[in-house]
N, C-alpha and C positions, 0 to 999 in steps of 0.2 A: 358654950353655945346655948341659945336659949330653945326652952321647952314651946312648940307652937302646939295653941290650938285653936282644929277648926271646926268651922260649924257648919253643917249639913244636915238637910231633911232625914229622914229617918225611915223611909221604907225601903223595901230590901234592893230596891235598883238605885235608892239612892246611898246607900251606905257602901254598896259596891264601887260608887263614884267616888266615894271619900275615901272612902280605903285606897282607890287608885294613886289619888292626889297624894294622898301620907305615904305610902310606898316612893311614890319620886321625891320625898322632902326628906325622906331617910334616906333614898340613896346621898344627898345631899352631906349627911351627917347631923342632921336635926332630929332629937327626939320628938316625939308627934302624941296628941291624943286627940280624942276626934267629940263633940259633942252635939248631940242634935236637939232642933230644933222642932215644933210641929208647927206649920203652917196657916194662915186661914184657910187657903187650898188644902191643906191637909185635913182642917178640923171639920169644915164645912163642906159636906160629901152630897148635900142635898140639893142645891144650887149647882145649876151649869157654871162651866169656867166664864164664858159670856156674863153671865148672870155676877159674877163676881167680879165684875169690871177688871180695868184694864191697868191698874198702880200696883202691877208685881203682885199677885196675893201669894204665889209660892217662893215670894224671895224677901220682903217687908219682913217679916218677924227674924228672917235671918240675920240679916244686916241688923237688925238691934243691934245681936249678940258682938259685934264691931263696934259698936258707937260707944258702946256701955264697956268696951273695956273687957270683957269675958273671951274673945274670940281673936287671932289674929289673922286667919284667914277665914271667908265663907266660898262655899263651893258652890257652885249653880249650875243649871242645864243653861246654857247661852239663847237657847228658844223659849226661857220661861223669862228671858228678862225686862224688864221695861224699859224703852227709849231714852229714860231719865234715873239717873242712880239717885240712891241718896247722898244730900251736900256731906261733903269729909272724905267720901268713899270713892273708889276705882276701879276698875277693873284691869288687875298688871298682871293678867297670864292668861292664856288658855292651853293649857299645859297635856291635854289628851283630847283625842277626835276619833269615833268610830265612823260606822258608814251612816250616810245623810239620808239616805234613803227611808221610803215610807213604805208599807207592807200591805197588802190586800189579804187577810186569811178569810178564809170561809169554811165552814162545814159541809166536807165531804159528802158531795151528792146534792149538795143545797141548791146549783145551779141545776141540776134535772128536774130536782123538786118544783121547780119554778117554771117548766117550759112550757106551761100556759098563759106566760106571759103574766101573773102577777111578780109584783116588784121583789125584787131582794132587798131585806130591810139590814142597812149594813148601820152596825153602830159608830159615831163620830159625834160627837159636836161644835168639832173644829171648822169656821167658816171656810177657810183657804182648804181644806180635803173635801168639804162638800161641793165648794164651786166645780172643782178638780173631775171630783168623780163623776158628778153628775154628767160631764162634758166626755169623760172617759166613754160612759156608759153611754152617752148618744152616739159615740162615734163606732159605738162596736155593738150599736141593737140591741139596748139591754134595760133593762126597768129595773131601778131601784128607789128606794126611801130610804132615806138619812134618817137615823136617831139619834136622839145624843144618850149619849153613858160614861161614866163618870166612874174612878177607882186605880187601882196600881194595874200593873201588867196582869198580877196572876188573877185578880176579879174579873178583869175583864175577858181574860182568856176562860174563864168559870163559867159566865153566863153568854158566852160564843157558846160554852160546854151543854148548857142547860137548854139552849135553843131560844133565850132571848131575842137571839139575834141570828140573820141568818149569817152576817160576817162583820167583821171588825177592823178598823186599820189602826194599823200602830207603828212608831218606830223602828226601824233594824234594831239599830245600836241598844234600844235599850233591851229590845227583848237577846242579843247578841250577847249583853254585858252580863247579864244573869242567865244565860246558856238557857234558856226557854226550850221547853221540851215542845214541837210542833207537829210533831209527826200522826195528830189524830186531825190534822189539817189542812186545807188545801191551799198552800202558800203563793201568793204571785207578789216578787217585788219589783215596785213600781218602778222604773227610771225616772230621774231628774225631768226628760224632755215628757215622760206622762205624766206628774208629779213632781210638781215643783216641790221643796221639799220650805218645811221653814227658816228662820233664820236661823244659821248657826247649828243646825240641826244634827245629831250627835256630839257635839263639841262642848269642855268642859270650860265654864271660866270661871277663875280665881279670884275674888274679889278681894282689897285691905283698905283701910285706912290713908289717906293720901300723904299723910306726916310719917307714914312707917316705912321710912329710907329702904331699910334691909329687906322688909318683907316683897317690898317693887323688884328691888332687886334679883333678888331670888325666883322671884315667879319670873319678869322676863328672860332668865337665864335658862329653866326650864322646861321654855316656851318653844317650839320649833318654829323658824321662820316661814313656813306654809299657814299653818294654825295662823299666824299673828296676822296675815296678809289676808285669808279667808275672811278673818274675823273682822279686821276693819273695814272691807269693803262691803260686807253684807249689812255692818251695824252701822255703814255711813245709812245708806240708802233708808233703812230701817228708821230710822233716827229722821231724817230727812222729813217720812211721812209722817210721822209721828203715829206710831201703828201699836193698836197695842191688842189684846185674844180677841175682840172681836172683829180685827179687818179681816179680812179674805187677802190675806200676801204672803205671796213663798216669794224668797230671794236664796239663789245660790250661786258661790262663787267657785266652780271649779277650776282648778291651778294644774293648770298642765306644762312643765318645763320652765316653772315660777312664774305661765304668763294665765293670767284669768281668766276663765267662759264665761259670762255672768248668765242667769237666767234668774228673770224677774216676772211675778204677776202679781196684778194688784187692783183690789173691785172695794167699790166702798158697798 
């Protein structure tokens, strides 16, 4: 049985995804090693995600490591990926899904601080969280300013720490998946229906080769038929618009008794 390896980003919530993925490929009976990659997204910390347009920057240098033969799997966030793979490639699994959910933290006490009515400056640069929040905060009396900020979970939980910021949103799953210590924070997570969330949001896809018989195989095998039904209905729609980090769209499909909820928004 042959030796896979795959390729994934390299920061600490991302190598906890990779290690998920090589855990299920051993249960399998495949020996696994795991090799990463650094990203443009990764390299270029100075530049909003906006600012680095919309052809995958945290997924392009992955997918080399497939074309070129180094890789036979790459692991991706399914909400970092672009509408269009690269030609050869596919995507035959999404083989783990935490919660889709999006998270409001703030610094304890930062909403009194503020009950003079200036704005709470909450860090994102995500268009689809600003439209979101902005609209939250209208409908419950509240003044805030969007920043954008930029970093892995634990930077930005740093400068939430340092008072950058008076709050920040960020994924469940990923701060779920590296056990995030939150407890010097005042947590609200959002619902779907306040919070659309992104596409594919928690959800892990497996990416290979479109000539690699086995490897298709294998990822649809340890794909749960929820995952695979989620995933194609959000990456139709997704795909549809041709949407890439700078639209403003959360699409989610949630599956209830294998039949869909969909909730879609979407702002140019």
């Amino acid at each position: 049985m042959r030796e896979i390896c795959i390729a994934g980003r390299g920061s600490r919530l991302a190598m906890v995804q990779n290690e998920r993925i090589a855990d299920l490929l051993k249960k399998e009976g495949y020996a696994v090693r795991i090799m990463t990659v650094k990203t443009l997204g990764d390299r270029d910390r100075r530049r909003s995600v906006t600012e680095l347009g919309g052809n995958g920057p945290f997924v392009r240098d992955v997918e080399k490591a497939l074309l070129s033969g180094e890789a036979d799997i790459a692991v991706h966030c399914v909400k970092d990926l672009p509408y269009e793979m690269a030609p050869g490639l596919c995507i035959a699994g999404m083989p783990d899904a935490a919660d889709p959910r999006d998270c409001l933290l703030l610094r304890k006490g930062a909403e009194n601080a503020k009950a003079d009515g200036t704005a709470l400056v909450i860090g994102t640069g995500s268009p689809r969280r600003i439209r979101q929040l902005l609209k939250l905060a209208a409908r419950e009396g509240k003044s805030i300013e969007c920043k954008d900020i930029r970093g892995n979970i634990t930077t930005r939980l740093d400068k939430l720490r340092q008072g950058d910021y008076d709050g920040i949103v960020l994924a469940k799953a990923g701060m779920d998946r590296i056990q995030a210590d939150l407890g010097e924070f005042s947590v609200r997570v959002l619902e779907p229906e306040e919070m659309i969330p992104a596409v594919g949001q928690g959800m892990l896809a497996c990416e290979c080769r479109e000539s690699d018989e086995e490897m298709r195989a294998l990822l649809a095998k340890i794909t749960p038929a929820e995952h695979e039904l989620r995933y194609r209905i959000e990456r139709e729609i997704f795909c549809r618009y041709r949407c890439d980090c700078r639209s403003a769209v959360g699409i989610h499909a949630r599956i209830v008794n294998g039949v869909p909820e969909l909730l879609v928004m979407y702002e140019e």
